[in-house]
C-alpha positions in Angstrom: -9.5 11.0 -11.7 -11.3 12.1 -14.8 -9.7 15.8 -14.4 -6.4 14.5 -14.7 -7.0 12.0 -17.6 -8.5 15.1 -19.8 -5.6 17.2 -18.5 -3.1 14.9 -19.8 -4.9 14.0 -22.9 -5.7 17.7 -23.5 -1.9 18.7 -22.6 -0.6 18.3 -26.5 -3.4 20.1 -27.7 -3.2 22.9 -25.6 0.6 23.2 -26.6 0.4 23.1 -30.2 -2.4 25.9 -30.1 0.0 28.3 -28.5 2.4 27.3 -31.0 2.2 29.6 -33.4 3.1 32.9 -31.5 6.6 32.2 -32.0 9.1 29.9 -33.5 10.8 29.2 -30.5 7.4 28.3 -28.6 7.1 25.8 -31.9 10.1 24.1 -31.5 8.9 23.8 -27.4 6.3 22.4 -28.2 7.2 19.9 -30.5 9.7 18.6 -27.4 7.2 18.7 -24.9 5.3 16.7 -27.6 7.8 14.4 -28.2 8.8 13.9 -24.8 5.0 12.8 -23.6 4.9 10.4 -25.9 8.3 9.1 -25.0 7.0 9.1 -21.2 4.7 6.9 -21.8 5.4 4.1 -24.8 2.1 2.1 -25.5 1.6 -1.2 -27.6 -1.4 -1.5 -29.5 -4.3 -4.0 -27.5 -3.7 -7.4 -28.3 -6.8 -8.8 -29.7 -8.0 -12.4 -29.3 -5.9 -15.1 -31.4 -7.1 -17.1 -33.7 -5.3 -20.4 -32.2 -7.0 -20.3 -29.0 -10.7 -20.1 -30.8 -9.5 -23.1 -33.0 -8.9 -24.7 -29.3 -11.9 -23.6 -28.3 -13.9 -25.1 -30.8 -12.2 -27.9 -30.5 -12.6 -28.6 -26.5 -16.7 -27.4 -27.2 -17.1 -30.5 -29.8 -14.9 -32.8 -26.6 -17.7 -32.0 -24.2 -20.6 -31.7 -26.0 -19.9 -35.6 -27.2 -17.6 -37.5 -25.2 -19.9 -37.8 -21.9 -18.3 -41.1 -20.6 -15.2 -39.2 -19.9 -13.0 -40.1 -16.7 -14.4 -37.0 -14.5 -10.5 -35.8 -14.1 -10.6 -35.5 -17.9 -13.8 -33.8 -18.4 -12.6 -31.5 -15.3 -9.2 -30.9 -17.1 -11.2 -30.0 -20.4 -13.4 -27.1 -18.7 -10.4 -25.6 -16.6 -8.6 -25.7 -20.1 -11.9 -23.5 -21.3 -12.0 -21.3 -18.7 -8.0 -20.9 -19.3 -9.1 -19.9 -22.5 -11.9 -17.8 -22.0 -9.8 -16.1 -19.4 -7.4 -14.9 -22.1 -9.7 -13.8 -24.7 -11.9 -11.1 -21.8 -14.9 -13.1 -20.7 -14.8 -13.5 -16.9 -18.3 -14.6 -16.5 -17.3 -18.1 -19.0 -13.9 -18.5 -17.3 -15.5 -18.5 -13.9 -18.2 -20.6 -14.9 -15.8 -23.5 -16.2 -13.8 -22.7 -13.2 -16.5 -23.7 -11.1 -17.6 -26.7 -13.3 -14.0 -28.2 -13.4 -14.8 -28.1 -9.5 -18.0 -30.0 -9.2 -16.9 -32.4 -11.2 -13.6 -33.1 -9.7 -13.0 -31.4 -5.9 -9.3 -32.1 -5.7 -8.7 -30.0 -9.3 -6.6 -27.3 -6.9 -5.6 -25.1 -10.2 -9.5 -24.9 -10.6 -9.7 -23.6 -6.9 -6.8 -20.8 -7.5 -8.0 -19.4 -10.8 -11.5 -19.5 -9.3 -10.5 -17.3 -6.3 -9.1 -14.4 -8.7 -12.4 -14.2 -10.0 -13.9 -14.0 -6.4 -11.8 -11.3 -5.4 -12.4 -9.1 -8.5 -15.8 -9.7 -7.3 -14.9 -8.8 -3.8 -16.7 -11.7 -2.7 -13.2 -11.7 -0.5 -14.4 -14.6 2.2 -15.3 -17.0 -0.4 -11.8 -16.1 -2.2 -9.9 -17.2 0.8 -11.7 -20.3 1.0 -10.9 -20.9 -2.9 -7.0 -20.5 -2.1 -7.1 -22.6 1.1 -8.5 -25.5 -1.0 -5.9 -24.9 -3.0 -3.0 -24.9 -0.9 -4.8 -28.0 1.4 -4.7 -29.7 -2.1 -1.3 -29.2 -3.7 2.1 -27.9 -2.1 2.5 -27.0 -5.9 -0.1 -23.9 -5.3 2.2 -21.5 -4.0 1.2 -18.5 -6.1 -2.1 -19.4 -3.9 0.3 -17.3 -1.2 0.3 -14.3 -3.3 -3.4 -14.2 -4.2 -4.3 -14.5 -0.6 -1.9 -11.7 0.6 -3.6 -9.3 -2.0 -7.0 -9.7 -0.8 -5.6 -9.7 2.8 -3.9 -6.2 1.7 -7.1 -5.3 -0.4 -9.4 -5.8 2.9 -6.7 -3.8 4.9 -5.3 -7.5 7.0 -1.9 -6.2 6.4 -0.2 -8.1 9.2 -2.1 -11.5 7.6 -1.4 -10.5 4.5 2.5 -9.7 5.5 2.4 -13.6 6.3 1.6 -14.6 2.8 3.6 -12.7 1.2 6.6 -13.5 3.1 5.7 -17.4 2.9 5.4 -16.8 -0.9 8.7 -14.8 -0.9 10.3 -17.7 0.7 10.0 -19.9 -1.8 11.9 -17.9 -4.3 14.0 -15.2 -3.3 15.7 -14.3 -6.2 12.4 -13.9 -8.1 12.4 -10.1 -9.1 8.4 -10.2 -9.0 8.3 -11.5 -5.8 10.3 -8.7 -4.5 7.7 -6.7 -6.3 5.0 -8.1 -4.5 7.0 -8.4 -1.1 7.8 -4.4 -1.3 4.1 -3.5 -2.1 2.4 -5.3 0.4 4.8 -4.9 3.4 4.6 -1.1 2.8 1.7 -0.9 4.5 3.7 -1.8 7.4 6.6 -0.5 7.6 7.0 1.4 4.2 10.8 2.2 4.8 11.6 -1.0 6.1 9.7 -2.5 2.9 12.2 -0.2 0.9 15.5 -1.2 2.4 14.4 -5.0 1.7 14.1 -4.1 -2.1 16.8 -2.2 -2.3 18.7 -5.1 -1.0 17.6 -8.0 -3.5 20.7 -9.1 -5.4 19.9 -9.9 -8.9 22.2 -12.9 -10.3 24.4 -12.3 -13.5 22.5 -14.7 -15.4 19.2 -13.2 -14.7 17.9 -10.5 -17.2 14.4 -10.4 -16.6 13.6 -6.7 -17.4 11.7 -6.9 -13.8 15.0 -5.8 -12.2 14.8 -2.7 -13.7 11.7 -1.6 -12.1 13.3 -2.5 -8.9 16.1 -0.5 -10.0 13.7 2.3 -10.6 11.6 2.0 -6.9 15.2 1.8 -5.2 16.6 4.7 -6.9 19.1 3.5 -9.0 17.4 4.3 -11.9 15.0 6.8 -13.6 11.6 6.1 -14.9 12.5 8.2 -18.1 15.9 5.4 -18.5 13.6 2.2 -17.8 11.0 3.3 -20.4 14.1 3.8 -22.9 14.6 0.6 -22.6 11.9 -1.5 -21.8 11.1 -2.3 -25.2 15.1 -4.0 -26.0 14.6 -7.8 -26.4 11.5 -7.5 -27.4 10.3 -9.0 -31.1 6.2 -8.8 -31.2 3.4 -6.1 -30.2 2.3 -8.8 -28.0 5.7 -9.3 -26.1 5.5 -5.6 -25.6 2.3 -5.7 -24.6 3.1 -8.3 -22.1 5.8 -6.3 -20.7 3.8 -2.6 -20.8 0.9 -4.5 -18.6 3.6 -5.2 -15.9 6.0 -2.4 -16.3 2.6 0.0 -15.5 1.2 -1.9 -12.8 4.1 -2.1 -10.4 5.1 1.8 -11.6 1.7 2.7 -10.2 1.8 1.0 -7.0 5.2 2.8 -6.2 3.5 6.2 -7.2 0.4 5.3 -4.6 3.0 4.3 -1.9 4.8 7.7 -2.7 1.5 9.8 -2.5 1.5 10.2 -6.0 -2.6 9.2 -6.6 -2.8 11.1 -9.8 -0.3 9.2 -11.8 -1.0 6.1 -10.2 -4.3 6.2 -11.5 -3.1 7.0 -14.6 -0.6 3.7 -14.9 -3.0 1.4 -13.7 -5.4 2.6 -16.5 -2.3 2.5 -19.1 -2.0 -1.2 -17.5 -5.7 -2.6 -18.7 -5.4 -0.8 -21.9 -3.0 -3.7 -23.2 -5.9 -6.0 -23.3 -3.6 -8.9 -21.3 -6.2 -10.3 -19.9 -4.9 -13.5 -18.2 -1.6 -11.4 -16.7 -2.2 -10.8 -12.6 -1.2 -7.2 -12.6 -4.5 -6.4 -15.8 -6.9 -7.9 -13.2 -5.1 -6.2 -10.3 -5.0 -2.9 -11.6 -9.0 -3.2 -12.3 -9.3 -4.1 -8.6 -7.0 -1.1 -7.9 -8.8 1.4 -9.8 -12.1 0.1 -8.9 -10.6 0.4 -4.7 -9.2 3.8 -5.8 -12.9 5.0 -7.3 -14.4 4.0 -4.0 -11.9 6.1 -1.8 -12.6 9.2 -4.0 -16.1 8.4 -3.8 -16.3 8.2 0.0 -14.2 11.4 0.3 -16.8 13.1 -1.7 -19.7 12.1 0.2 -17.8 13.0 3.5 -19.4 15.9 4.6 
């Protein structure tokens, strides 16, 4: 992992030190320069906003003096924190208020879901379940409760169970370019070609230009990763919307570069993924859990006599 981060970070450096021999070396390396940089388009981290500390402050003052609340309310206000806290970084507060918004109302079933993300980036994978079970038991509006539970299915190798989920969470929305995402992924474990040939069947409506299409476009081999990154900034007004979309775009890039074998750059894009600082987006705290299930599998190799 590390020898291939300083390779590629030492890679324009290297270049533009040979450089100077000749004037066609130059011009070389000023395109291999360029096209790096190119390769990989970045947005700068998005930092926390000012609007949600105002709302912050503002739900603080709610619970700290209004204790004869309805308990639905008072549960409402700390899942509304944790939401918060969730975007601006700090797991620990989110899953606290995640957990309080529980206690104080049982049947809260968003409470349950965001609750179990936490669990699994813990690993704490049987109480996980549990969360997105009370979730589900609670509210046929949970369905993304489907997803979460196929991932740490597929993260503690249950493909077949996790399979189910997917496909139940698939179901619901089958012209969702994400959930084909998601479908493709976890099948593969399965039957990685037969994963394949359902993504390269999904038929994206007219009206539907989510940019997700293209990255199916790109795993089904219509397109080339070089044409999706030339355009997967167009529509796009604000560092944050490109932020938003980098997070994504990286995350499902580096699970199709794991399925293909390709570890090295998979690593890579899941590490380009976290560096956008979207910290409420699935795929930032999925690619942690990636890298952190990556780290172990090096790990184990290396102890492996």
């Amino acid at each position: 992992m590390r020898s291939y981060l300083l390779s590629v970070l030492c890679l324009p450096i290297l270049l533009l030190l040979t450089a100077c021999q000749t004037t066609h070396q130059k011009s070389d390396v000023n395109s291999a320069t360029n096209d790096l940089i190119n390769a990989f388009p970045v947005a700068t981290a998005v930092q926390i906003n000012y609007q949600d500390e105002v709302k912050l402050l503002r739900i603080n003052q709610l619970i700290a003096e209004q204790n004869d609340l309805p308990a639905k309310q008072l549960a409402q206000l700390f899942y509304d924190r944790g939401v918060i806290y969730d975007r601006m970084g700090l797991g620990a507060h989110s899953r606290y208020n995640f957990t309080q918004a529980i206690n104080i109302d049982p049947s809260f079933a968003p409470a349950y879901n965001s609750l179990g993300l936490y669990l699994l980036l813990g690993q704490s994978y049987d109480e996980a379940f549990d969360a997105f079970d009370s979730a589900l038991e609670l509210s046929d509006r949970m369905q993304f409760s489907y997803l979460h539970r196929a991932i740490g299915l597929y993260q503690v190798k249950r493909y077949p169970l996790a399979s189910n989920d997917i496909e139940l969470f698939y179901a619901l929305d089958k012209k969702d370019p994400y959930r084909i995402l998601w479908r493709y992924i976890i099948n593969s474990k399965i039957d990685q070609e037969k994963a394949l040939t359902g993504l390269q069947d999904a038929e994206q409506l007219s009206k539907d230009k989510r940019y997700a299409w293209s990255l199916i476009d790109v795993i089904a081999g219509r397109k080339t990763e070089m044409e999706f990154f030339e355009t997967v900034s167009y529509g796009v007004n604000t560092n944050k919307e490109l932020a938003q979309r980098l997070c994504e775009a990286y995350f499902y890039l580096a699970h199709w570069h794991k399925l293909s074998g390709n570890l090295n750059k998979a690593i890579y894009y899941f590490k380009l993924s976290t560096s956008t600082n979207i910290h409420d987006f699935i795929e930032y705290k999925y690619s942690l859990i990636e890298l952190a299930s990556i780290q172990l599998m090096l790990q184990a190799k290396l102890d492996t006599p």
